[in-house]
N, CA, C and O atoms as CSV, one atom per row, in Angstrom:
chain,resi,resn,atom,element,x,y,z
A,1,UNK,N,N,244.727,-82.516,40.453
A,1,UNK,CA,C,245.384,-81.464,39.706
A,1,UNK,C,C,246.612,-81.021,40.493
A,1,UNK,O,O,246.587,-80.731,41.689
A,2,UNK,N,N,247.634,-80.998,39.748
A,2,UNK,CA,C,248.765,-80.502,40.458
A,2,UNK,C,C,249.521,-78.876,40.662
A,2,UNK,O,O,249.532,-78.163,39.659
A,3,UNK,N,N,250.008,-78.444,41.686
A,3,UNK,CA,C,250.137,-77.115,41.623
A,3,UNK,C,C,250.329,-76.416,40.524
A,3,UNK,O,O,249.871,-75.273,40.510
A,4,UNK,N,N,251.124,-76.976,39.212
A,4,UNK,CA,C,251.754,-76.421,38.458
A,4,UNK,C,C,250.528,-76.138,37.161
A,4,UNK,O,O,250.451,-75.280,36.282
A,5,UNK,N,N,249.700,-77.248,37.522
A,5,UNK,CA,C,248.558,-77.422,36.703
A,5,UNK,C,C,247.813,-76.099,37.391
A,5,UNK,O,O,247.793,-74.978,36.884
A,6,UNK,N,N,247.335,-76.399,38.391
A,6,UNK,CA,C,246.136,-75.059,39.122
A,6,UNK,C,C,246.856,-73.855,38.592
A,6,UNK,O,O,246.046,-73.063,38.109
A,7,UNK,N,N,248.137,-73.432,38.513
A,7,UNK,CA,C,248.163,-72.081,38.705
A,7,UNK,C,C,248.593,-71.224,37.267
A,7,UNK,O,O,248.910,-70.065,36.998
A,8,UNK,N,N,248.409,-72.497,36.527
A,8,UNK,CA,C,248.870,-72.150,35.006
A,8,UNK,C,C,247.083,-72.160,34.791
A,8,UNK,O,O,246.714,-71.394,33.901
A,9,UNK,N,N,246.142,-72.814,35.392
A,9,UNK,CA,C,244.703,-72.261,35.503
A,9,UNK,C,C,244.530,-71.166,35.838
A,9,UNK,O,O,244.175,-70.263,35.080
A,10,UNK,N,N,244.720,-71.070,36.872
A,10,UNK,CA,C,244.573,-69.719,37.904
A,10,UNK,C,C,244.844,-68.561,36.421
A,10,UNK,O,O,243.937,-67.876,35.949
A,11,UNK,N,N,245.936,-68.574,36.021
A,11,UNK,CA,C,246.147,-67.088,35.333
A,11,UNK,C,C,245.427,-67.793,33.734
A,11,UNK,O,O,244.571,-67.066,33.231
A,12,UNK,N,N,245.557,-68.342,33.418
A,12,UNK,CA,C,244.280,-68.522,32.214
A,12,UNK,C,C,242.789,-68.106,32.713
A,12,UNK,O,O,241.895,-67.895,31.894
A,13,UNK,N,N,242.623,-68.022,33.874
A,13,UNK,CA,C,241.178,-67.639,34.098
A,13,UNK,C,C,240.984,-66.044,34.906
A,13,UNK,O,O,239.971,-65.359,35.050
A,14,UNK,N,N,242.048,-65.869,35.230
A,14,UNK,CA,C,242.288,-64.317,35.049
A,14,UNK,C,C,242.059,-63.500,34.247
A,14,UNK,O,O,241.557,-62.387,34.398
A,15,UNK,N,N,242.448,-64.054,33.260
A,15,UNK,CA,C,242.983,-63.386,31.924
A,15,UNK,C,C,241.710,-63.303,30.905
A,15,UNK,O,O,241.488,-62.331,30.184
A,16,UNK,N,N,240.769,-64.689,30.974
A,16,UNK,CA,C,239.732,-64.699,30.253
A,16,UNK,C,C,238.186,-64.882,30.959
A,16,UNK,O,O,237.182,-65.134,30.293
A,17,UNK,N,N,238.192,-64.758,31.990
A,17,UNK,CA,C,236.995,-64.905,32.771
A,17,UNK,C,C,236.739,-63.673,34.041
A,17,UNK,O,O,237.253,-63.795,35.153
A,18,UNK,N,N,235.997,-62.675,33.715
A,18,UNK,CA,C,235.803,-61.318,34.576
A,18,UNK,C,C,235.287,-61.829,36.389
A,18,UNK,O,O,235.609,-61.412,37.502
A,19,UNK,N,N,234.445,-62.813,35.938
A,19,UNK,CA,C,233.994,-63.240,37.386
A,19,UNK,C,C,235.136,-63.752,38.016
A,19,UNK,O,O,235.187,-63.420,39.201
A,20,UNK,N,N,236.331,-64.638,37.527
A,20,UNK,CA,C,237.131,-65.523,38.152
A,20,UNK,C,C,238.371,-64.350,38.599
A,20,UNK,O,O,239.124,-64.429,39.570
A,21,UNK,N,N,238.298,-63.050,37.364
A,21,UNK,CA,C,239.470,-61.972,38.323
A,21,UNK,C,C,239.299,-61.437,38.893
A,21,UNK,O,O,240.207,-60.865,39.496
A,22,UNK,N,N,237.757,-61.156,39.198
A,22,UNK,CA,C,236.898,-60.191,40.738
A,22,UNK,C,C,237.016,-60.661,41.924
A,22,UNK,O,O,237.133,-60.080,43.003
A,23,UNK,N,N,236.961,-62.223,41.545
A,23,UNK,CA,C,237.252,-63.425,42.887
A,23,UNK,C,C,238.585,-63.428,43.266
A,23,UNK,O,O,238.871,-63.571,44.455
A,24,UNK,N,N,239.446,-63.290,42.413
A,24,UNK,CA,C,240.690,-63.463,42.996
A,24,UNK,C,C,241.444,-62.407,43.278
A,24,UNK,O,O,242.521,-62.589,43.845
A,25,UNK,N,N,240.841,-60.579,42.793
A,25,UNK,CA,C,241.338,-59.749,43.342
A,25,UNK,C,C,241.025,-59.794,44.842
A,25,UNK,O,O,241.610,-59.512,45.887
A,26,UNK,N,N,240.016,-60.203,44.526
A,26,UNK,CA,C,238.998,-59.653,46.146
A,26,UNK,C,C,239.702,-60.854,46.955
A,26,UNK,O,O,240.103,-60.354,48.006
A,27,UNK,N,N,239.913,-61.754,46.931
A,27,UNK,CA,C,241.116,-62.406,47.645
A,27,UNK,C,C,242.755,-61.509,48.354
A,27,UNK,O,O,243.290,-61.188,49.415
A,28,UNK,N,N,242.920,-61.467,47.054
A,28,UNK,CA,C,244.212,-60.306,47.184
A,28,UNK,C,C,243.916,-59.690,48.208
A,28,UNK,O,O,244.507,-59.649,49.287
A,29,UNK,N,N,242.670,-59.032,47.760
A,29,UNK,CA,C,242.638,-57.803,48.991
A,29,UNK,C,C,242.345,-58.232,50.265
A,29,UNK,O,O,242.544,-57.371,51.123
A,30,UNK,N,N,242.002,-59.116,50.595
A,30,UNK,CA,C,241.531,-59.903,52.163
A,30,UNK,C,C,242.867,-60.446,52.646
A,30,UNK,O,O,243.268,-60.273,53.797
A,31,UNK,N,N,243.842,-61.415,51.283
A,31,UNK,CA,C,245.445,-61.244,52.135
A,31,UNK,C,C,246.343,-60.454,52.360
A,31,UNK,O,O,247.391,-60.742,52.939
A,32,UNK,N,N,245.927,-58.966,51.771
A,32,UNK,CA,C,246.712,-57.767,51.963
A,32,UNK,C,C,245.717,-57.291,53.562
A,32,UNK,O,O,246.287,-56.964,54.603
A,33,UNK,N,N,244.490,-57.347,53.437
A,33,UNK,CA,C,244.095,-56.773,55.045
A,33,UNK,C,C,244.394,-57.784,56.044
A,33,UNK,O,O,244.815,-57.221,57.054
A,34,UNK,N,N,244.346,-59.157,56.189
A,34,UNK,CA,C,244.737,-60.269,57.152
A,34,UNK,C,C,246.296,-59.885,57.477
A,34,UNK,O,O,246.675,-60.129,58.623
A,35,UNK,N,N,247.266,-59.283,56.526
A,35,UNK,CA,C,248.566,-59.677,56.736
A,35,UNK,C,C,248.895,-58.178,57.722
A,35,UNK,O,O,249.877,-58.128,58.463
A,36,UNK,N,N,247.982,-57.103,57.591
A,36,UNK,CA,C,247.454,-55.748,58.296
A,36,UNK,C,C,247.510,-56.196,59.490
A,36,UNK,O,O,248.517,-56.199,60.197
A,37,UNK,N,N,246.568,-56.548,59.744
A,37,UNK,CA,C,245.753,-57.402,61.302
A,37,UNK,C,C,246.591,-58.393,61.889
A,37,UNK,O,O,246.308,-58.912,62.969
A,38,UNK,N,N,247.535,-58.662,61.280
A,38,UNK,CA,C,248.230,-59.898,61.545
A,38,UNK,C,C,249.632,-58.843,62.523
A,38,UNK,O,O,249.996,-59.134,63.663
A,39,UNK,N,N,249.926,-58.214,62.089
A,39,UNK,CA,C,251.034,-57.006,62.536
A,39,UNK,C,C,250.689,-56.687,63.710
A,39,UNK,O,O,251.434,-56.789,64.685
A,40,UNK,N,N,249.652,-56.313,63.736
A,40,UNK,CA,C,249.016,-55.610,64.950
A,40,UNK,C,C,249.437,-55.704,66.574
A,40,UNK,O,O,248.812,-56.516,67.255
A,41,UNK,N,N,249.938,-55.316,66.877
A,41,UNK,CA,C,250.502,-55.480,68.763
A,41,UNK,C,C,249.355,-56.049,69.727
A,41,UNK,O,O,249.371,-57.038,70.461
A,42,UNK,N,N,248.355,-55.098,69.483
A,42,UNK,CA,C,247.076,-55.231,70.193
A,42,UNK,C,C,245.994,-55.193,69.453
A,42,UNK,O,O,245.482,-54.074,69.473
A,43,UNK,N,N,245.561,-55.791,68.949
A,43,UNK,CA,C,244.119,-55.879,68.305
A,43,UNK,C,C,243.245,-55.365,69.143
A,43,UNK,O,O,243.388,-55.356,70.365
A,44,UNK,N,N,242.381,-54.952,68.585
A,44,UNK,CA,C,240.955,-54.368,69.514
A,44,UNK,C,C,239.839,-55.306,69.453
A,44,UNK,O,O,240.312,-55.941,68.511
A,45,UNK,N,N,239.098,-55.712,69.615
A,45,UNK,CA,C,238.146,-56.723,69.910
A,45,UNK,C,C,237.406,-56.418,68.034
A,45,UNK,O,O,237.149,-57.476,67.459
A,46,UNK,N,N,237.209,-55.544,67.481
A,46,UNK,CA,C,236.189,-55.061,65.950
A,46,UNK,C,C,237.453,-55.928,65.294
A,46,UNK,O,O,237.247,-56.899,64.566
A,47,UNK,N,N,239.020,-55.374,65.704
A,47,UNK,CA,C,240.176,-55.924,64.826
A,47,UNK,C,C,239.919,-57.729,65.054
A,47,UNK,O,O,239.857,-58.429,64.043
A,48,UNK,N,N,239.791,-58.335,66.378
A,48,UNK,CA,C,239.909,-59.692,65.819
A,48,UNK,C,C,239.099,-59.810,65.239
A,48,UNK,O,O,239.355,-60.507,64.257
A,49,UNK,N,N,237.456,-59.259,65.321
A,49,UNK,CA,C,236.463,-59.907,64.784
A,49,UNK,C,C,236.545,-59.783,63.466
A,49,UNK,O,O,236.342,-60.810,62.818
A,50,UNK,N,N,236.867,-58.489,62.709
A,50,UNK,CA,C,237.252,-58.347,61.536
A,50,UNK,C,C,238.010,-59.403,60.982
A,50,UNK,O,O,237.389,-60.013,60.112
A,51,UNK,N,N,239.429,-59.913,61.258
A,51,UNK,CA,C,240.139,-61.089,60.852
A,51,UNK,C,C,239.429,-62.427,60.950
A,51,UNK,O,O,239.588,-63.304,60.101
A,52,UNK,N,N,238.614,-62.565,62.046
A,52,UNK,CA,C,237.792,-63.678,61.536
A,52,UNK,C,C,236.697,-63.870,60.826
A,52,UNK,O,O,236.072,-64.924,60.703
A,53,UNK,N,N,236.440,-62.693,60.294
A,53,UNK,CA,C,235.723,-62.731,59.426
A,53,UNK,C,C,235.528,-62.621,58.132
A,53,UNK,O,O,234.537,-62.955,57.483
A,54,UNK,N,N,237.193,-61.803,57.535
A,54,UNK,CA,C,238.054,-62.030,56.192
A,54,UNK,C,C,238.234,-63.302,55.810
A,54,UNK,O,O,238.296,-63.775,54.675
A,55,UNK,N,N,238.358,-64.114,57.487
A,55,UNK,CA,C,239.244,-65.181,56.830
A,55,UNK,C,C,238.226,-66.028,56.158
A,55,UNK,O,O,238.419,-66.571,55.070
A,56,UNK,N,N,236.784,-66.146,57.077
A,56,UNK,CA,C,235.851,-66.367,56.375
A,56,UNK,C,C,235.131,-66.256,55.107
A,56,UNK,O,O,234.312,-67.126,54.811
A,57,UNK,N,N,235.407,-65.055,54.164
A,57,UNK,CA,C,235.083,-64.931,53.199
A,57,UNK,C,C,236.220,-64.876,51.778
A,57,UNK,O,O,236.247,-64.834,50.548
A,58,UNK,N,N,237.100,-64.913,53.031
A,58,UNK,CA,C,238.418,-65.351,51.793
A,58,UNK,C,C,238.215,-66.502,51.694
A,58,UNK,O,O,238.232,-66.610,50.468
A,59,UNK,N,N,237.991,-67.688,52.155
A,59,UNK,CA,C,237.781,-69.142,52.575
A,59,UNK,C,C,236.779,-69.675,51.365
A,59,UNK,O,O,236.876,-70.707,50.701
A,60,UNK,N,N,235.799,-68.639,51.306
A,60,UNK,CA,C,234.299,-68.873,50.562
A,60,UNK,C,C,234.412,-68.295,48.974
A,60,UNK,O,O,233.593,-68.681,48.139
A,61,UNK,N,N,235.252,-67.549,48.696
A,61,UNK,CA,C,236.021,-66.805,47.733
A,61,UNK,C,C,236.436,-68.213,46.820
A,61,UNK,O,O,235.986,-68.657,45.764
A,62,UNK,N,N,237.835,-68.833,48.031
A,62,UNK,CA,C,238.723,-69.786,47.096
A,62,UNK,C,C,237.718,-70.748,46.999
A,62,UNK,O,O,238.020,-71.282,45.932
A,63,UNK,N,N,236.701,-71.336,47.416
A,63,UNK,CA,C,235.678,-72.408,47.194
A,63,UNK,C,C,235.220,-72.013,45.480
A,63,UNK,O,O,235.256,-72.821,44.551
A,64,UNK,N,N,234.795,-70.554,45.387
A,64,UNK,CA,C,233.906,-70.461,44.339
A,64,UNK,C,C,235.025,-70.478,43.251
A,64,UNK,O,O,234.664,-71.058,42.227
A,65,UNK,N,N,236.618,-69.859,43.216
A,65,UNK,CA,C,237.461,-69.786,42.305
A,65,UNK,C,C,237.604,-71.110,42.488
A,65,UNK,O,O,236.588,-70.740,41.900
A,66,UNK,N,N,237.793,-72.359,42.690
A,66,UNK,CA,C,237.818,-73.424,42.672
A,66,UNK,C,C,237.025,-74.275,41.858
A,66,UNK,O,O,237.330,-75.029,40.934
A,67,UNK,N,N,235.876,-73.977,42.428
A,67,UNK,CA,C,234.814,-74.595,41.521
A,67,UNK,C,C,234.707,-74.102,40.095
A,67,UNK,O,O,234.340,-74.909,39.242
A,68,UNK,N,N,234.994,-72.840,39.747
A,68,UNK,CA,C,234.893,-72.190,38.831
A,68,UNK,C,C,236.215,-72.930,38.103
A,68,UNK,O,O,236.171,-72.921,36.873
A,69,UNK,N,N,237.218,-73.478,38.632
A,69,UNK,CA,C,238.244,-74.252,37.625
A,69,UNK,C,C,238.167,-75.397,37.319
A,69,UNK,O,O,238.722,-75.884,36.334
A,70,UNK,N,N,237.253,-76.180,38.358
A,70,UNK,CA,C,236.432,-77.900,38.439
A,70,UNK,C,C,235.999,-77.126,36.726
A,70,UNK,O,O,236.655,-77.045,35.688
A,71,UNK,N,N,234.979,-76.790,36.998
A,71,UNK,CA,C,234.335,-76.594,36.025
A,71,UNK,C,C,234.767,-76.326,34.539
A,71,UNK,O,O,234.621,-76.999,33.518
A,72,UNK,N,N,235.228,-75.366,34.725
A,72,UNK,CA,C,236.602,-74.998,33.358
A,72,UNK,C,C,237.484,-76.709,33.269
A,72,UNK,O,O,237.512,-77.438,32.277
A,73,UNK,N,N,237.850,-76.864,34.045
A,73,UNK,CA,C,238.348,-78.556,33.408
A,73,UNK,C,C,237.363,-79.408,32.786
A,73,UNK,O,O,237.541,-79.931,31.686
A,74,UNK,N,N,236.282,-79.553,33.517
A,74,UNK,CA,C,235.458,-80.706,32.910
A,74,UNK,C,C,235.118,-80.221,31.449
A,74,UNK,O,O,235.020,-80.914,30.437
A,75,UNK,N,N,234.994,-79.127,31.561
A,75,UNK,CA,C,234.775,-78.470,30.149
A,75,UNK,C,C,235.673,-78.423,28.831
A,75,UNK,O,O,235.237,-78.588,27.692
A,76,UNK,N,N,236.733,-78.222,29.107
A,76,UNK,CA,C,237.967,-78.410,28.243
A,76,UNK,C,C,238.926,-79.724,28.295
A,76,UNK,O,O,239.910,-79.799,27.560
């Protein structure tokens, strides 16, 4: 699938699928706090652990919005 393809998905499944825009807000919000943490001069030891652990569930996020578009293709 090509970018232009995924992301003309991406907002078709925004638009009509509640689970697929919870997943991808909640994304949003993990690259709005990473890009937080990312600023940071000095991180505190909770701050890195925190970032590695967004990145982790942002990671696990795009797996399931992913699959959730596998799926929506095979289907349509």
């Amino acid at each position: 699938m090509d970018n232009a393809r995924m992301e003309e998905l991406k907002d078709k499944l925004i638009n009509e699928n509640p689970t697929f825009r919870e997943l991808a807000q909640q994304h949003q919000n993990y690259e709005k706090r990473l890009d937080e943490l990312s600023h940071l001069a000095y991180p505190s030891e909770e701050e890195m652990l925190e970032e590695t652990t967004i990145k982790r569930k942002k990671l696990a996020i795009k797996d399931q919005m992913y699959s959730l578009m596998n799926e929506y293709e095979s289907v349509h």
